[in-house]
N, CA, C and O atoms as a GROMACS GRO file, in nm:
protein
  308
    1UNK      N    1   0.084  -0.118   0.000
    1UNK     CA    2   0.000   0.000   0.000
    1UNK      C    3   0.088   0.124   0.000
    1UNK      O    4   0.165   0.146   0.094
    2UNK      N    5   0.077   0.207  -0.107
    2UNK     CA    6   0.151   0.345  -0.083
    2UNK      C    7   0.065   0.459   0.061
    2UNK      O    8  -0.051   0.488   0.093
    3UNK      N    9   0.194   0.489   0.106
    3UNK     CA   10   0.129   0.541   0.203
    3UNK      C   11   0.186   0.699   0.192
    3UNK      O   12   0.146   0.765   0.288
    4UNK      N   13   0.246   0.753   0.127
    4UNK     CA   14   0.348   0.883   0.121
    4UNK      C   15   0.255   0.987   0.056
    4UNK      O   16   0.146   0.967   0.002
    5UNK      N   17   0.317   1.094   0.073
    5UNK     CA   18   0.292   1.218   0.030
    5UNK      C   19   0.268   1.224  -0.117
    5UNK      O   20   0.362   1.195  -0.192
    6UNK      N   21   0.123   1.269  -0.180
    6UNK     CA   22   0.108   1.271  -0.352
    6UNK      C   23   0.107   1.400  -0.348
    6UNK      O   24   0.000   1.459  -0.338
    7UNK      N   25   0.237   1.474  -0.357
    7UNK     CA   26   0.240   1.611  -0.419
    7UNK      C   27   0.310   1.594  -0.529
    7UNK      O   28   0.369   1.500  -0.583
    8UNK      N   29   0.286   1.746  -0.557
    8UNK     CA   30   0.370   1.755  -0.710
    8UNK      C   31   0.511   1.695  -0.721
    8UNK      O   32   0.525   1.631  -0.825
    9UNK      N   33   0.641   1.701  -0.626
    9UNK     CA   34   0.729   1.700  -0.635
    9UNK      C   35   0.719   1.497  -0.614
    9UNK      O   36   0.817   1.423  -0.607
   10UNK      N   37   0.641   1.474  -0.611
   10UNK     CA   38   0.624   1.322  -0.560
   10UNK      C   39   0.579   1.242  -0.690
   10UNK      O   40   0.628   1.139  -0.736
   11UNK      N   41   0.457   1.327  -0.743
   11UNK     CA   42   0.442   1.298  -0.863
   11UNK      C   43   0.503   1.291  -1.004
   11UNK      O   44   0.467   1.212  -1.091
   12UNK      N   45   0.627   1.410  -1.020
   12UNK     CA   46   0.709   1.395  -1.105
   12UNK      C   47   0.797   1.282  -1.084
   12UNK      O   48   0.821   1.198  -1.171
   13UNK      N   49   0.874   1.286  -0.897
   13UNK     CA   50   0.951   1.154  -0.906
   13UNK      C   51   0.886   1.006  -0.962
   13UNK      O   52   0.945   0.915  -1.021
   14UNK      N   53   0.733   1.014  -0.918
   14UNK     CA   54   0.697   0.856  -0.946
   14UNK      C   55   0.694   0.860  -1.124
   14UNK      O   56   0.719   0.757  -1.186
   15UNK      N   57   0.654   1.024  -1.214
   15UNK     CA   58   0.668   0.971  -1.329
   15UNK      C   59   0.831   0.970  -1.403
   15UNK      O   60   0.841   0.949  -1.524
   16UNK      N   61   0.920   0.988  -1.340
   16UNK     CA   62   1.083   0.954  -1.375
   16UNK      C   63   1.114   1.094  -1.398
   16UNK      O   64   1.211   1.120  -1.469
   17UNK      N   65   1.033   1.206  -1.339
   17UNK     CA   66   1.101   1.296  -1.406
   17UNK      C   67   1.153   1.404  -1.253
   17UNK      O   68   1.100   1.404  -1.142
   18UNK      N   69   1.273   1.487  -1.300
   18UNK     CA   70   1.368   1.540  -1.181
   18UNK      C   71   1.271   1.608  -1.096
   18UNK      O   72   1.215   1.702  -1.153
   19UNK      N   73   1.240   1.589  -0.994
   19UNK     CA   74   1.121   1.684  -0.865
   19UNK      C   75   1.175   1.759  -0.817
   19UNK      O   76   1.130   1.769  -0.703
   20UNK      N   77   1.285   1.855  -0.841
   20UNK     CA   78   1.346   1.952  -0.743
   20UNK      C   79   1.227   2.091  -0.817
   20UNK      O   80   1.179   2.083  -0.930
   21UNK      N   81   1.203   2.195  -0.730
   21UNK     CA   82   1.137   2.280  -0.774
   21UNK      C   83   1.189   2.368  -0.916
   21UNK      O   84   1.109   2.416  -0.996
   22UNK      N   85   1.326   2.377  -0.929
   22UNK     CA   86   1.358   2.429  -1.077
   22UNK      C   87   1.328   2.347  -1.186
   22UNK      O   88   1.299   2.385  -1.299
   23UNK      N   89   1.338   2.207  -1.138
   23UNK     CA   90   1.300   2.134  -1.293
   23UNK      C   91   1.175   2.118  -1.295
   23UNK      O   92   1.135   2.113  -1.412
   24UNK      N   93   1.073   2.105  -1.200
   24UNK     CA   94   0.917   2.166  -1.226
   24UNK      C   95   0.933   2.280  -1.282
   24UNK      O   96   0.903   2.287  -1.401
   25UNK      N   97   0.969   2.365  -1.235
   25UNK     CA   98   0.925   2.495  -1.360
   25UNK      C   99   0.977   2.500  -1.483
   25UNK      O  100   0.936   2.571  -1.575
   26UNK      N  101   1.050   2.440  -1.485
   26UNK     CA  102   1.137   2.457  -1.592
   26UNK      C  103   1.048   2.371  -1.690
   26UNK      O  104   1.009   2.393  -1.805
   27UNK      N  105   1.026   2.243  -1.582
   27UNK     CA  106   0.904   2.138  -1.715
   27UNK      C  107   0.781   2.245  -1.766
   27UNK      O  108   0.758   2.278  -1.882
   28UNK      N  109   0.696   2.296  -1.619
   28UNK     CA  110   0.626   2.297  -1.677
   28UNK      C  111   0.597   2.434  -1.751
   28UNK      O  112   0.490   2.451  -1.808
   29UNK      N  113   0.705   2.542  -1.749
   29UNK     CA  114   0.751   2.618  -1.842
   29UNK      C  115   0.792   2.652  -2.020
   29UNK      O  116   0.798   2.750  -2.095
   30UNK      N  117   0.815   2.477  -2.026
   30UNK     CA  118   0.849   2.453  -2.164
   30UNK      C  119   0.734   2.351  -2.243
   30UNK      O  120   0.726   2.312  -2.359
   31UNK      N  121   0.663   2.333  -2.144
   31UNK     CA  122   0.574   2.178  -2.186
   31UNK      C  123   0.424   2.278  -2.155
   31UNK      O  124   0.395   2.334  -2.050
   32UNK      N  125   0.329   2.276  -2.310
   32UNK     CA  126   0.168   2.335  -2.300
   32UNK      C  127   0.083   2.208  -2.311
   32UNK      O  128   0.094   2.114  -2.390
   33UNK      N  129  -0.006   2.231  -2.213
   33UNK     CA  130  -0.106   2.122  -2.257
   33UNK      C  131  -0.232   2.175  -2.367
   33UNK      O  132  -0.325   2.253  -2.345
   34UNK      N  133  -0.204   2.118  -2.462
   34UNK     CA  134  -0.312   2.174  -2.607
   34UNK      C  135  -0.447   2.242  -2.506
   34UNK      O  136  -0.478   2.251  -2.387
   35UNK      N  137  -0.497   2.278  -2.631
   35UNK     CA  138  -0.670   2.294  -2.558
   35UNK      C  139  -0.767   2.157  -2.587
   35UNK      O  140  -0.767   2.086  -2.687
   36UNK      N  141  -0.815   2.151  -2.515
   36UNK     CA  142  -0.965   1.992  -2.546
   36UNK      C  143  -0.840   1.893  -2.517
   36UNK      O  144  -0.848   1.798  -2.594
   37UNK      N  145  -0.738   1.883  -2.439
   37UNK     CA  146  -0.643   1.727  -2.483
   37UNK      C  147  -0.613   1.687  -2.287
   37UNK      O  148  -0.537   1.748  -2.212
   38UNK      N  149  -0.689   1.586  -2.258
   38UNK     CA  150  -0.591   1.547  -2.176
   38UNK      C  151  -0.480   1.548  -2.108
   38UNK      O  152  -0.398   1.474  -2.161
   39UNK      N  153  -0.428   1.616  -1.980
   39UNK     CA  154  -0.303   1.529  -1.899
   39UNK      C  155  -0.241   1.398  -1.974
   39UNK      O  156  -0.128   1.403  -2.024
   40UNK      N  157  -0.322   1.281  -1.979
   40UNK     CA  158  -0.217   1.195  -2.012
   40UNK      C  159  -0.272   1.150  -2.183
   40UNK      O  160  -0.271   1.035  -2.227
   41UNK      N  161  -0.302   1.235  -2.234
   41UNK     CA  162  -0.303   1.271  -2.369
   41UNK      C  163  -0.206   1.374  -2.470
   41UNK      O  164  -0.217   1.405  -2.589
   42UNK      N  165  -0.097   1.411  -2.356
   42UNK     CA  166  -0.028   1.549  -2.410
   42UNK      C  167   0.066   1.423  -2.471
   42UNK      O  168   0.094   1.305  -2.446
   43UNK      N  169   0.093   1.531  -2.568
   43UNK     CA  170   0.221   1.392  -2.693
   43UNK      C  171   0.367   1.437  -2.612
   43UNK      O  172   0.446   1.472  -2.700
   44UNK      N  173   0.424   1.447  -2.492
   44UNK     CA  174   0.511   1.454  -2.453
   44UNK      C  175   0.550   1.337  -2.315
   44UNK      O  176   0.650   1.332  -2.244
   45UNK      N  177   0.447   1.268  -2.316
   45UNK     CA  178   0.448   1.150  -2.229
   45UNK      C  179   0.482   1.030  -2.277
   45UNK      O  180   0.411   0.981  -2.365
   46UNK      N  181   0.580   0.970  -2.236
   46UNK     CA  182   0.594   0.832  -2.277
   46UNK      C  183   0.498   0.712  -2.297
   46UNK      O  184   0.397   0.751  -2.356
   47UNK      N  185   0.494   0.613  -2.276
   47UNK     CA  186   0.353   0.551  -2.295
   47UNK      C  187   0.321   0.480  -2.150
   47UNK      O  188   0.214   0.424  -2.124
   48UNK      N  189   0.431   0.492  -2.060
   48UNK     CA  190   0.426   0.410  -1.933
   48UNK      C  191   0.387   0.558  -1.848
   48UNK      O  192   0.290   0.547  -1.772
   49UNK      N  193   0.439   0.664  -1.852
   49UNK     CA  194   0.388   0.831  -1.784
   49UNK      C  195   0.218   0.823  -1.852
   49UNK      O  196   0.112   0.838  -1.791
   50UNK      N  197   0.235   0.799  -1.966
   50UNK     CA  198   0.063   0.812  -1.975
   50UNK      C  199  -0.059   0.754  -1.887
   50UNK      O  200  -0.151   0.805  -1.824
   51UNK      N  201   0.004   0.561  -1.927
   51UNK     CA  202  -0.075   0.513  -1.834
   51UNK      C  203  -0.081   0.529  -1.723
   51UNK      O  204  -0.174   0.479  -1.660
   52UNK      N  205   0.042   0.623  -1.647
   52UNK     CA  206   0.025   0.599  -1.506
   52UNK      C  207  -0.117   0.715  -1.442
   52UNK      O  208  -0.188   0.701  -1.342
   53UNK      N  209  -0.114   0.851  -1.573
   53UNK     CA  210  -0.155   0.950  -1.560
   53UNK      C  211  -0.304   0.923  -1.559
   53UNK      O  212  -0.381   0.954  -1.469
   54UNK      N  213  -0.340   0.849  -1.696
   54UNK     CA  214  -0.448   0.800  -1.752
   54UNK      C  215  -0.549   0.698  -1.550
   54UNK      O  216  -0.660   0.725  -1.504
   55UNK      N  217  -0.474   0.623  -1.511
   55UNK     CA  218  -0.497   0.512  -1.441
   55UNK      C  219  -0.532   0.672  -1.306
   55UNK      O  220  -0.636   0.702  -1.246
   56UNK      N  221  -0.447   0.713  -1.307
   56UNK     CA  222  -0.445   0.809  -1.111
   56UNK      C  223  -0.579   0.900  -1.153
   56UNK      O  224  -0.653   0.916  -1.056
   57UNK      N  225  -0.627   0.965  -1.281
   57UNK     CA  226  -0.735   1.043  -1.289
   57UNK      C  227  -0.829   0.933  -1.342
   57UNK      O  228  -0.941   0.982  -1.334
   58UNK      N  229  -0.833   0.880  -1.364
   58UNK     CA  230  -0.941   0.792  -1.396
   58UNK      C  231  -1.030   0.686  -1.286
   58UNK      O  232  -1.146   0.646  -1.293
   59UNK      N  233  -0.920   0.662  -1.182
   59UNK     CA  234  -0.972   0.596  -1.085
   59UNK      C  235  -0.985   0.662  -0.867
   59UNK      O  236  -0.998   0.626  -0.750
   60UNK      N  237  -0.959   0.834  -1.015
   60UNK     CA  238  -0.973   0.929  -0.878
   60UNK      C  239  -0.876   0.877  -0.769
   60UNK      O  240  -0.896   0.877  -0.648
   61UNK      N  241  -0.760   0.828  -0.840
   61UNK     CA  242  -0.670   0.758  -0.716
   61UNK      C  243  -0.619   0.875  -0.627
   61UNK      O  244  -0.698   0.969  -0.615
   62UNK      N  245  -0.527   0.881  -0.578
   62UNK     CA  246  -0.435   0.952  -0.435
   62UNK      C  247  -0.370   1.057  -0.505
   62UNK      O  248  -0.348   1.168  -0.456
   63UNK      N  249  -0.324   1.002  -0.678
   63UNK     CA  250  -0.238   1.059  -0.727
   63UNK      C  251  -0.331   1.203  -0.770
   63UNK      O  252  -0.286   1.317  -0.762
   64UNK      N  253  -0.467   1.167  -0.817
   64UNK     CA  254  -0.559   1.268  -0.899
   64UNK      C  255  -0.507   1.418  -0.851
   64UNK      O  256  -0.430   1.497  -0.907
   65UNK      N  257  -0.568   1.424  -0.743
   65UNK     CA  258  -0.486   1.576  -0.672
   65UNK      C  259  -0.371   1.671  -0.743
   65UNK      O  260  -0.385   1.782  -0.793
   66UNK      N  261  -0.247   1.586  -0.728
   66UNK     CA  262  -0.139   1.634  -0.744
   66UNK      C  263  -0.147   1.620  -0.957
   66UNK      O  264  -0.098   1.711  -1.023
   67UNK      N  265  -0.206   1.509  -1.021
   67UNK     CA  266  -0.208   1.542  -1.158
   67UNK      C  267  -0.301   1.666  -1.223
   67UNK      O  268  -0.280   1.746  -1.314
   68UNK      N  269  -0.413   1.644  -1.131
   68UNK     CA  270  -0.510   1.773  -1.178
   68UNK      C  271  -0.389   1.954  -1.165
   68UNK      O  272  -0.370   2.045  -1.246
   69UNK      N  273  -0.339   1.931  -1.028
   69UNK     CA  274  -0.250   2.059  -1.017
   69UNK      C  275  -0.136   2.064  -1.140
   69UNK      O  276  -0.108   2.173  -1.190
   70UNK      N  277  -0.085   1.968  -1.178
   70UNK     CA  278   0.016   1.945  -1.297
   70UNK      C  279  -0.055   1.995  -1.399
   70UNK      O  280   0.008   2.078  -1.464
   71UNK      N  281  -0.216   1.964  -1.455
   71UNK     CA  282  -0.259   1.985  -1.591
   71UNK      C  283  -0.310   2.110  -1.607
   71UNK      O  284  -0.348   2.151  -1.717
   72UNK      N  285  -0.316   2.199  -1.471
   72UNK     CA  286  -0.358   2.298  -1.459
   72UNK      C  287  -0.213   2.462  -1.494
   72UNK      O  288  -0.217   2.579  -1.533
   73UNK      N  289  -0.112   2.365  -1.448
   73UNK     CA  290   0.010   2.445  -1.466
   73UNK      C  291   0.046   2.438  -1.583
   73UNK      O  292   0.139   2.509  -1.621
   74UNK      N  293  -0.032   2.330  -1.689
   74UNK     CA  294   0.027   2.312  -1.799
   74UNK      C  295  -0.074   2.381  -1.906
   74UNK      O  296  -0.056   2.395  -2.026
   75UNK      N  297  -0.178   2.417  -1.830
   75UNK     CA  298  -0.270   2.482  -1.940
   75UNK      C  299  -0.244   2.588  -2.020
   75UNK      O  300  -0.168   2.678  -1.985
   76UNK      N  301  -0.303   2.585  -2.124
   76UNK     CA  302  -0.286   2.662  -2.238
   76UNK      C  303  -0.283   2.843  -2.230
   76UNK      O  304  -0.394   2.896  -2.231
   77UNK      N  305  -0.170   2.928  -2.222
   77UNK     CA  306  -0.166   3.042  -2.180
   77UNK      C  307  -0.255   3.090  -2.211
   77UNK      O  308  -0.277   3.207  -2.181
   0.00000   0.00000   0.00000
C-alpha cells in the first residue's frame, strides 16, 4: 500500500522525471497542454507516464490531486 505524500514533487519523481522545484518549472515552463487534450493525452508522455496518468485520474486515485494541479500548470496560456 503506498502510504506517502502525492504532491507535485512526488508525482514527477513517481513519473521519472527530476522533482526539485527548478525542474518543475522549468518542465512545466516549456511543456503546454493543447486545448480539449488530456493530462495523459499530451504527446510529450511516454507511454508508461501516460498510463500511469491516464490510471491516477481515472480511478480518482491519491495521485488525482497532485495530476489535476500538474494539468492545470500546464494549461494553455
Amino acid at each position: 500500500m503506498d502510504t506517502g505524500k502525492h504532491t507535485l514533487p512526488a508525482l514527477f519523481a513517481q513519473l521519472g522525471l527530476p522533482a526539485d522545484a527548478s525542474s518543475i518549472a522549468r518542465f512545466t515552463g516549456t511543456h503546454c497542454l493543447p486545448p480539449d487534450t488530456s493530462l495523459a493525452d499530451a504527446g510529450f508522455w511516454n507511454p508508461s507516464q501516460a498510463a500511469f496518468l491516464r490510471e491516477a485520474l481515472a480511478d480518482d486515485a491519491e495521485w488525482s490531486e497532485a495530476a489535476d494541479e500538474l494539468a492545470n500548470l500546464l494549461g494553455s496560456p
